[in-house]
Wavefront OBJ file of the C-alpha trace (Angstrom):
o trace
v -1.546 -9.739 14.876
v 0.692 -8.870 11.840
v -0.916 -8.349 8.626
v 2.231 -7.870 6.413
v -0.016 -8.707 3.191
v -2.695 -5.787 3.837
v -5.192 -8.366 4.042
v -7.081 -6.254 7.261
v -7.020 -3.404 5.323
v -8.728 -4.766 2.020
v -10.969 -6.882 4.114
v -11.374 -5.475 7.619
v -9.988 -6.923 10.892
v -11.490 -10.273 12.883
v -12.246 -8.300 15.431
v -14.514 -5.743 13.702
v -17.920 -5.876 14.106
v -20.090 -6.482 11.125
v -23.881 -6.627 9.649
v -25.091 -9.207 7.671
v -28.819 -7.422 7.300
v -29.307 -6.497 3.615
v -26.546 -7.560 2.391
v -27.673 -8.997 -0.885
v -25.305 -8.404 -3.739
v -26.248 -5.280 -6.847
v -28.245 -6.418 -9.889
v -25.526 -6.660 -12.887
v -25.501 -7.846 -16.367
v -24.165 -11.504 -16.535
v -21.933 -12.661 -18.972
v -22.944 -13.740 -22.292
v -21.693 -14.860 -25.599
v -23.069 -14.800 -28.948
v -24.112 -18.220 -30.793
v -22.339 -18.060 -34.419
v -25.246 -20.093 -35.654
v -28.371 -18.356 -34.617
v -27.056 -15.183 -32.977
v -28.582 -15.415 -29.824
v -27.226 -14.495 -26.376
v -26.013 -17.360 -24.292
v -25.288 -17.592 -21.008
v -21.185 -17.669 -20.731
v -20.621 -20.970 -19.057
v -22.810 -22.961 -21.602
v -21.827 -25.531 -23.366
v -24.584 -25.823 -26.156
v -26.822 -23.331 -27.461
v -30.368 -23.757 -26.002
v -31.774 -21.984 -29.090
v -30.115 -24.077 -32.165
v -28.186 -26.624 -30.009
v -25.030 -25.493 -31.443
v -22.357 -27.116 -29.542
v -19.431 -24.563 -28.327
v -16.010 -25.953 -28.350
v -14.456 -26.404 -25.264
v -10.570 -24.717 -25.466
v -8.634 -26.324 -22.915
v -5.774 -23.868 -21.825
v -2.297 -26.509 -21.775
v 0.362 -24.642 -19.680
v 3.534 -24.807 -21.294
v 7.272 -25.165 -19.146
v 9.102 -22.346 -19.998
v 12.273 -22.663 -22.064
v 15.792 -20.960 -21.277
v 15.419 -18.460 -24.156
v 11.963 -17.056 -22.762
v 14.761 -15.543 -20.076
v 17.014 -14.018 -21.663
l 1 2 3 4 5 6 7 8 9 10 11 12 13 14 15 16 17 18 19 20 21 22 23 24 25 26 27 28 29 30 31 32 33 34 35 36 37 38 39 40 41 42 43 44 45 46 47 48 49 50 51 52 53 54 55 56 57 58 59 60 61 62 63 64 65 66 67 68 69 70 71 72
């Protein structure tokens, strides 16, 4: 097999052998973000603040084509 992406050695080979015994994943903080009406932490991903039910704006992220001066 050729792996010219180094995807065997980031990931490991098919053909190695591997354990899925105690494999859950470390304890971390999650995400948050801060409500600007009642300052409490809210989970990233929500949309409305279960505190206050302040309602977070959704930004919507509109790809643009690039023009010819960009290039030069």
């Amino acid at each position: 097999m050729l792996d010219f992406a180094g995807a065997a050695l980031r990931h490991g080979s098919l053909e190695q052998e591997i354990s899925l015994d105690n494999d859950d994943p470390e304890p971390g903080q999650a995400p948050y973000k801060c409500c600007p009406s009642c300052e409490a932490e809210v989970p990233l991903g929500a949309s409305e603040c279960p505190i206050c039910g302040f309602g977070f704006e959704r930004r919507s992220c509109a790809k643009r084509a690039p023009t010819v001066q960009q290039f030069f």
